[in-house]
KETORMI-748620 format. One line per field, with one value per atom (N, C-alpha, C): x, y, z; residue number from 1. Coordinates in steps of 0.2 Angstrom, whole numbers, padded with zeros to 4 digits. Layout:
KETORMI-748620
c1 <- X | ...
c2 <- Y | ...
c3 <- Z | ...
nr <- NUM | ...
end
This chain:
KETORMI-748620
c1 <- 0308 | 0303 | 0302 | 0302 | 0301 | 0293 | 0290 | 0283 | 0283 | 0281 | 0279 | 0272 | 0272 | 0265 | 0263 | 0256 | 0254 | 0244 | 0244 | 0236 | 0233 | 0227 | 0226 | 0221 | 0216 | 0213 | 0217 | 0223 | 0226 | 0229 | 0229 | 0234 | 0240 | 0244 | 0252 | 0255 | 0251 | 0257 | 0256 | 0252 | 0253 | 0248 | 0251 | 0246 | 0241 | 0234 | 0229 | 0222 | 0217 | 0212 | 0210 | 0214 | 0210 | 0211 | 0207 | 0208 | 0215 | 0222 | 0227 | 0231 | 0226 | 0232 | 0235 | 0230 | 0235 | 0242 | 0240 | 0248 | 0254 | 0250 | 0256 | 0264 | 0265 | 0271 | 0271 | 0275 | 0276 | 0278 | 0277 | 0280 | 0283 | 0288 | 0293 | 0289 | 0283 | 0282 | 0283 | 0283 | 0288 | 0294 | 0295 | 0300 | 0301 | 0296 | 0297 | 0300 | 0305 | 0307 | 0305 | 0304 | 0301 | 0308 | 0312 | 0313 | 0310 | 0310 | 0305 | 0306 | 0308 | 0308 | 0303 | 0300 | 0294 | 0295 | 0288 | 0290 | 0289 | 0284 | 0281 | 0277 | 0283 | 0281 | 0274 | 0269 | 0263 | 0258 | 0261 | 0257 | 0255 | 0246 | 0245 | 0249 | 0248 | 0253 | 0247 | 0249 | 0243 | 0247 | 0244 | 0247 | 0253 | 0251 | 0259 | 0265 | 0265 | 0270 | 0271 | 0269 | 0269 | 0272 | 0271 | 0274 | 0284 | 0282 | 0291 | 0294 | 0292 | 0294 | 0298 | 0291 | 0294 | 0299 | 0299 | 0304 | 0310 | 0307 | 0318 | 0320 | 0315 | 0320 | 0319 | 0316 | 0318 | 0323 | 0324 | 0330 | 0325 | 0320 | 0317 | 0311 | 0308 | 0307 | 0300 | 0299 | 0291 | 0286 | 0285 | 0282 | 0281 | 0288 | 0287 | 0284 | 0284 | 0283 | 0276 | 0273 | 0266 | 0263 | 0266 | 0262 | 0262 | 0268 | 0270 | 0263 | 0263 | 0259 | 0249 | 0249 | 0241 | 0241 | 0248 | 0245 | 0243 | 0248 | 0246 | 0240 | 0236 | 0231 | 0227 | 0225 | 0220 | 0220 | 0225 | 0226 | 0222 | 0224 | 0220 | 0214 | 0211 | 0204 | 0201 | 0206 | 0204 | 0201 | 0207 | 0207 | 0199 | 0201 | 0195 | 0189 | 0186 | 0180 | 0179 | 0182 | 0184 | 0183 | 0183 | 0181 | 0186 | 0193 | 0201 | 0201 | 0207 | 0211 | 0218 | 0222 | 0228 | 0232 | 0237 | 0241 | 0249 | 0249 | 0256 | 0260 | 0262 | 0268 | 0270 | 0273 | 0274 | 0272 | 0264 | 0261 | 0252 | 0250 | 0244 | 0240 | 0233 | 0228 | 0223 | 0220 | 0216 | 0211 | 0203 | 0197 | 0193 | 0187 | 0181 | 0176 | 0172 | 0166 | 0160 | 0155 | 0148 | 0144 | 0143 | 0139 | 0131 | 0128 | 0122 | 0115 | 0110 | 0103 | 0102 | 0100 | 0100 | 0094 | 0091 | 0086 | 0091 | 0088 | 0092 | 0087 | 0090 | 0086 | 0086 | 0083 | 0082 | 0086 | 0090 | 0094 | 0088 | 0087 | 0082 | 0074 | 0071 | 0064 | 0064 | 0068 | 0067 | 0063 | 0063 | 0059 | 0064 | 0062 | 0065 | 0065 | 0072 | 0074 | 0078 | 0077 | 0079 | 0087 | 0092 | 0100 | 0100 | 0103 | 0104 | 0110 | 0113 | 0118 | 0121 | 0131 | 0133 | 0140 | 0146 | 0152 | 0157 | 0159 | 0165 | 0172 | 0176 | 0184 | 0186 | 0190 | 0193 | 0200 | 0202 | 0210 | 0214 | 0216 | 0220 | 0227 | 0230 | 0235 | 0241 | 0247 | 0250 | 0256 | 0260 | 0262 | 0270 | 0273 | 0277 | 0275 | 0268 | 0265 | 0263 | 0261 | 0262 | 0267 | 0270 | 0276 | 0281 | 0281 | 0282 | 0280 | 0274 | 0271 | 0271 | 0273 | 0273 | 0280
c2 <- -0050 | -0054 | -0053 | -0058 | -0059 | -0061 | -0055 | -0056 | -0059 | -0064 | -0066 | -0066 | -0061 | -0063 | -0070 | -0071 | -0078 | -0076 | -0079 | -0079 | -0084 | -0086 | -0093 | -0093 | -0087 | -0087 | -0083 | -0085 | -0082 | -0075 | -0069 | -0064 | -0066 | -0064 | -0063 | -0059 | -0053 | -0045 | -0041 | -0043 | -0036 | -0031 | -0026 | -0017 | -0020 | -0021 | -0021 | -0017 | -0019 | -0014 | -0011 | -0010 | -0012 | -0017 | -0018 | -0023 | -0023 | -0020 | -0020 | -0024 | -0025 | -0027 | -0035 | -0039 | -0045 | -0044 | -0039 | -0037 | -0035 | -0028 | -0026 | -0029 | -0026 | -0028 | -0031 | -0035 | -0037 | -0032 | -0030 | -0027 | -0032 | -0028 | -0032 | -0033 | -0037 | -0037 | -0042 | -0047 | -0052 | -0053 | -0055 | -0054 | -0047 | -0044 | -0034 | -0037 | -0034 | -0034 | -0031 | -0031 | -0025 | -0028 | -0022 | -0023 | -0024 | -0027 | -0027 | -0021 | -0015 | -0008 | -0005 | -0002 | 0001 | 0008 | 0009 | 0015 | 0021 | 0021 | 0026 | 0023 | 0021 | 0019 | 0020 | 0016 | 0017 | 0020 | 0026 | 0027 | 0025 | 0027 | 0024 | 0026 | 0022 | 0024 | 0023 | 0030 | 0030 | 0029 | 0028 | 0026 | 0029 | 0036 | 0040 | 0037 | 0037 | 0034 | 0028 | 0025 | 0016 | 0016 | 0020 | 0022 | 0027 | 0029 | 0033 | 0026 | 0022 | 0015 | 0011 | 0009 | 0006 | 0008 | 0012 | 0017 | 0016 | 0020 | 0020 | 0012 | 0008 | 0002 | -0003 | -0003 | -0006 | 0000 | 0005 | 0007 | 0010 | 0013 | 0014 | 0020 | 0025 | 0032 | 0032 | 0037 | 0035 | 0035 | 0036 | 0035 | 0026 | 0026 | 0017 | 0013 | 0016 | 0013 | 0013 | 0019 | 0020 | 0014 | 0015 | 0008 | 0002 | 0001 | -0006 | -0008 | -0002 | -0003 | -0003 | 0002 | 0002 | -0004 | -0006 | -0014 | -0022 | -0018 | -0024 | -0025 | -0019 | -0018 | -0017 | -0018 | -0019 | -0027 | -0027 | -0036 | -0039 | -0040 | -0041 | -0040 | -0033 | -0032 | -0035 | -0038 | -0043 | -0050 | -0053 | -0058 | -0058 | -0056 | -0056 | -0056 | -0052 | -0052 | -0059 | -0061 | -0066 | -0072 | -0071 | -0077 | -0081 | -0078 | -0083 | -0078 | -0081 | -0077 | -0077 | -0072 | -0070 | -0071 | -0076 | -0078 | -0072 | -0071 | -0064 | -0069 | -0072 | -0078 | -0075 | -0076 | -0073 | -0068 | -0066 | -0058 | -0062 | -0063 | -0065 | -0068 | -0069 | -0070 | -0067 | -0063 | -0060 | -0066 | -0066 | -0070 | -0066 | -0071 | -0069 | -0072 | -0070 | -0075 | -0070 | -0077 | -0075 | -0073 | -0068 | -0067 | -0067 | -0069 | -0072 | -0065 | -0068 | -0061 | -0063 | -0056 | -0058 | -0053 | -0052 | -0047 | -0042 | -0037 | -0032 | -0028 | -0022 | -0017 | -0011 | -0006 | 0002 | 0003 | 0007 | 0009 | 0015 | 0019 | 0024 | 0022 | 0018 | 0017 | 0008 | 0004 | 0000 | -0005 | -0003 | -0008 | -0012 | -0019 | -0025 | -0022 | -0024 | -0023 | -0029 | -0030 | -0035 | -0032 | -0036 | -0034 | -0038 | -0037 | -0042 | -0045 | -0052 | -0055 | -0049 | -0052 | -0049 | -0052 | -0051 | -0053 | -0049 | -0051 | -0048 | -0050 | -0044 | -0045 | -0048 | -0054 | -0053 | -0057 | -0054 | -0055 | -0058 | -0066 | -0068 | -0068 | -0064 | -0066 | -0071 | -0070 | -0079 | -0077 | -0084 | -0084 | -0078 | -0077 | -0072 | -0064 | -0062 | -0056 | -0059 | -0064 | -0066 | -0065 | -0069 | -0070 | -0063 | -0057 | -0051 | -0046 | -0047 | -0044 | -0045 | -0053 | -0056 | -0056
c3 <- 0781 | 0779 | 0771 | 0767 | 0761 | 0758 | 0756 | 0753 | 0744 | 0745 | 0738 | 0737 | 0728 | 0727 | 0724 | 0726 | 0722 | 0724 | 0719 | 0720 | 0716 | 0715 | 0714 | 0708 | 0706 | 0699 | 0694 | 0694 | 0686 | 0686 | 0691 | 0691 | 0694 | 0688 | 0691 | 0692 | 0694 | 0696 | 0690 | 0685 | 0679 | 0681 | 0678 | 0679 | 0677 | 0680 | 0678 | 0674 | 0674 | 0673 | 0669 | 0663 | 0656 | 0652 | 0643 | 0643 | 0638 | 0639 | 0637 | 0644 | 0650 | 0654 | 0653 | 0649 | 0648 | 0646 | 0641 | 0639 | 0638 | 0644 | 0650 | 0654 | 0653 | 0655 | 0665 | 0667 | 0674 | 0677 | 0683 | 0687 | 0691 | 0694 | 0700 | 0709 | 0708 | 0713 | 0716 | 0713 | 0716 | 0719 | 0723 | 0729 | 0730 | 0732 | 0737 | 0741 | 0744 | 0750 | 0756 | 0761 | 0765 | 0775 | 0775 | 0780 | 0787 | 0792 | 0797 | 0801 | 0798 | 0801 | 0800 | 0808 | 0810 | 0806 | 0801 | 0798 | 0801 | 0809 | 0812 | 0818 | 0822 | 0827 | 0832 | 0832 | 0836 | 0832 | 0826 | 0821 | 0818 | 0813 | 0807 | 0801 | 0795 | 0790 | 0784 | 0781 | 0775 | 0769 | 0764 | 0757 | 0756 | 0755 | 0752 | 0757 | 0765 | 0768 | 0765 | 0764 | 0762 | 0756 | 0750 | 0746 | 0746 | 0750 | 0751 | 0754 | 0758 | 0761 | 0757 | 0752 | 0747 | 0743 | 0739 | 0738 | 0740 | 0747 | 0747 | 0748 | 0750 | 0755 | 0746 | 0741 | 0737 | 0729 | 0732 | 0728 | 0723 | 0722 | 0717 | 0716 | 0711 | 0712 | 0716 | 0718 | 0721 | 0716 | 0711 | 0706 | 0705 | 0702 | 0702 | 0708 | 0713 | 0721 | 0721 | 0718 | 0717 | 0713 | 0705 | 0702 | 0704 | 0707 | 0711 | 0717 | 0719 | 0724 | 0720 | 0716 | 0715 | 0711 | 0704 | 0701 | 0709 | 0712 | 0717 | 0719 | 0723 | 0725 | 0720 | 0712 | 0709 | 0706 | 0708 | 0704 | 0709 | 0718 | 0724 | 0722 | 0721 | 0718 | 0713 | 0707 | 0703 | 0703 | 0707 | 0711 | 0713 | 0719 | 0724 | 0720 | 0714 | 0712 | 0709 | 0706 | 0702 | 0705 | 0714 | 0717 | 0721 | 0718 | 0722 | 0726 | 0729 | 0734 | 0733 | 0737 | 0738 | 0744 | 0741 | 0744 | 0746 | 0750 | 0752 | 0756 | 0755 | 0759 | 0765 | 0773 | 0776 | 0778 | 0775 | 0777 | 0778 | 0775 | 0774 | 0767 | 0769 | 0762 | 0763 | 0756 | 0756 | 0753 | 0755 | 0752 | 0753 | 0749 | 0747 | 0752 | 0756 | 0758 | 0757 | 0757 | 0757 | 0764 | 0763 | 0771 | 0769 | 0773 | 0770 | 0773 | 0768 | 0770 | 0780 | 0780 | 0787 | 0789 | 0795 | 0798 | 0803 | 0801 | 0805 | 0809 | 0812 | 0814 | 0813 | 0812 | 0809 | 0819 | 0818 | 0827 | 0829 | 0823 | 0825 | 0828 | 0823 | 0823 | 0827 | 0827 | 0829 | 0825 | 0819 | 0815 | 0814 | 0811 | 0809 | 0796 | 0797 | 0789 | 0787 | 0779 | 0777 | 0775 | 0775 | 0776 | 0771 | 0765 | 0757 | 0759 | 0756 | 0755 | 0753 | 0755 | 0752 | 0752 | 0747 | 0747 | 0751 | 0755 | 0759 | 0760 | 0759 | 0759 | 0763 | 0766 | 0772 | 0773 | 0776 | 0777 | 0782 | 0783 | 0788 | 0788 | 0793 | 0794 | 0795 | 0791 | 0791 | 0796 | 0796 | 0801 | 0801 | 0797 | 0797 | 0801 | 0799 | 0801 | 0808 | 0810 | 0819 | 0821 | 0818 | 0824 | 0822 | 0818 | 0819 | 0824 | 0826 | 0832 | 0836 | 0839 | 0846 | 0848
nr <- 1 | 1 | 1 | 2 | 2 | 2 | 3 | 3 | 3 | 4 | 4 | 4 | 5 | 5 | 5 | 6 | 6 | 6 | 7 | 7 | 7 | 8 | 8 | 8 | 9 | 9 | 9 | 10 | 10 | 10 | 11 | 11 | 11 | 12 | 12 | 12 | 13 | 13 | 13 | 14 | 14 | 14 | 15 | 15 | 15 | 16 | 16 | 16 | 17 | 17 | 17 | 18 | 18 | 18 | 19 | 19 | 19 | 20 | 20 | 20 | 21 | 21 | 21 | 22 | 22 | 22 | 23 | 23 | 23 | 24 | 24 | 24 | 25 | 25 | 25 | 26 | 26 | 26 | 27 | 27 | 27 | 28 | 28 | 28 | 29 | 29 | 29 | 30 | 30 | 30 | 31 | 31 | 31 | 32 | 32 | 32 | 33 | 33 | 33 | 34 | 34 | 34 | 35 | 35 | 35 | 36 | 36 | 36 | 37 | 37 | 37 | 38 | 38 | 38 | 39 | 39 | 39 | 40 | 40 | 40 | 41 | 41 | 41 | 42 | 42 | 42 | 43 | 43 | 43 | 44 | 44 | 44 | 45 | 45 | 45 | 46 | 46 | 46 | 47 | 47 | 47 | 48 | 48 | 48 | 49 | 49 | 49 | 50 | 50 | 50 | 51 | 51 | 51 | 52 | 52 | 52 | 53 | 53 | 53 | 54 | 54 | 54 | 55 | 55 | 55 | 56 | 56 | 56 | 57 | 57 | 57 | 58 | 58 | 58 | 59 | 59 | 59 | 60 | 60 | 60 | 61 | 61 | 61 | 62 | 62 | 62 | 63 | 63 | 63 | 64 | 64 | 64 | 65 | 65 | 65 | 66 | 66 | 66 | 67 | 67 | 67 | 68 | 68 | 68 | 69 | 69 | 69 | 70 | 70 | 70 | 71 | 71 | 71 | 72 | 72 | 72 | 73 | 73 | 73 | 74 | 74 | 74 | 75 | 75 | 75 | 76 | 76 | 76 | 77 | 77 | 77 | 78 | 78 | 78 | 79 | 79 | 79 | 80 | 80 | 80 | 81 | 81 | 81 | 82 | 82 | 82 | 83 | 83 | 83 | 84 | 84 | 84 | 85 | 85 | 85 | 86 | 86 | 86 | 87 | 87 | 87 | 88 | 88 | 88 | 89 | 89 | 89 | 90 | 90 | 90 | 91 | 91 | 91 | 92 | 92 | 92 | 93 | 93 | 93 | 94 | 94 | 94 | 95 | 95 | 95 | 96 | 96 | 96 | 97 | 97 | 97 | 98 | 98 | 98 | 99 | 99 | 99 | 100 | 100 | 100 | 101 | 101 | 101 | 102 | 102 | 102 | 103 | 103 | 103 | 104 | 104 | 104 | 105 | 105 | 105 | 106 | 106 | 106 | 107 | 107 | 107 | 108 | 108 | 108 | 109 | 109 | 109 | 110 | 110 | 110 | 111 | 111 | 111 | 112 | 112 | 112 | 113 | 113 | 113 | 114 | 114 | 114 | 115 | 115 | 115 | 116 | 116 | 116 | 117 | 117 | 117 | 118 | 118 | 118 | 119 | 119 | 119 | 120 | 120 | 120 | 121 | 121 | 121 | 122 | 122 | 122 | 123 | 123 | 123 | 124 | 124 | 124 | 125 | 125 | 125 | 126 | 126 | 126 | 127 | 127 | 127 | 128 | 128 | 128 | 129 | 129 | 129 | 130 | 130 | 130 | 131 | 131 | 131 | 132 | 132 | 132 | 133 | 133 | 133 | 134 | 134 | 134
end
C-alpha cells in the first residue's frame, strides 16, 4: 500500500509549528511506503512501535522516523484547524465537522445542561484500508 500525502488548505509535509516552518525544509513524506505487514498481530500499536515500523521498513534512524511522523501529525493538526482536510490516498481523510449546541444531562443529578457547539476530528476510511481488512 502506497500512502500519499495531500491535503487541501495549503500544507505540504514541512515540520511545522513555528513561524520558521514555511521555511523549513520538506520531509520525505511523500510516498512512505508502509508494507501491508502486521506489526503486532491482534495488538495495539502505540507511537514508539509505529515509529521503529517506520524505520526499519523505510531504511531510516528512529529519530528521523519520529520527525517524519510528528511533522505529519502536526501538519494534519494544521490542516484540520485551518478548516481543510487530509487526503491519505489508499488510507483515509482526516475532516472537520461542526457538531452543533445541544441539551444533555448531568448522569449524576439528572439535570438538563447546555453542551456548547464544538469542532470535531473525524476520519473515514478509504478504500485501500478496506479492502486491507476484508
Amino acid at each position: 500500500m502506497l500512502l500519499s500525502f495531500r491535503c487541501q488548505q495549503g500544507f505540504r509535509g514541512h515540520h511545522g509549528g513555528s513561524a520558521d516552518a514555511a521555511k523549513a525544509p520538506r520531509h520525505g513524506l511523500v510516498g512512505l511506503s508502509f508494507n501491508h505487514t502486521i506489526l503486532m498481530q491482534g495488538a495495539r500499536v502505540n507511537k514508539t512501535e509505529l515509529i521503529e515500523h517506520i524505520a526499519k521498513k523505510s531504511d531510516i534512524s528512529k529519530a528521523a522516523a519520529s520527525r517524519a511522523l510528528d511533522s505529519m501529525i502536526e501538519g494534519i493538526k494544521v490542516t484540520l484547524k485551518k478548516g481543510g482536510s487530509v487526503t491519505l490516498i489508499g488510507f483515509g481523510t482526516f475532516a472537520v465537522t461542526k457538531r452543533p449546541a445541544r441539551t444533555g444531562r448531568n448522569p449524576r443529578t439528572g439535570a438538563s445542561i447546555k453542551i456548547k457547539a464544538a469542532k470535531v476530528p473525524k476520519f473515514r476510511a478509504g478504500k485501500g484500508l478496506k479492502d486491507a481488512l476484508n
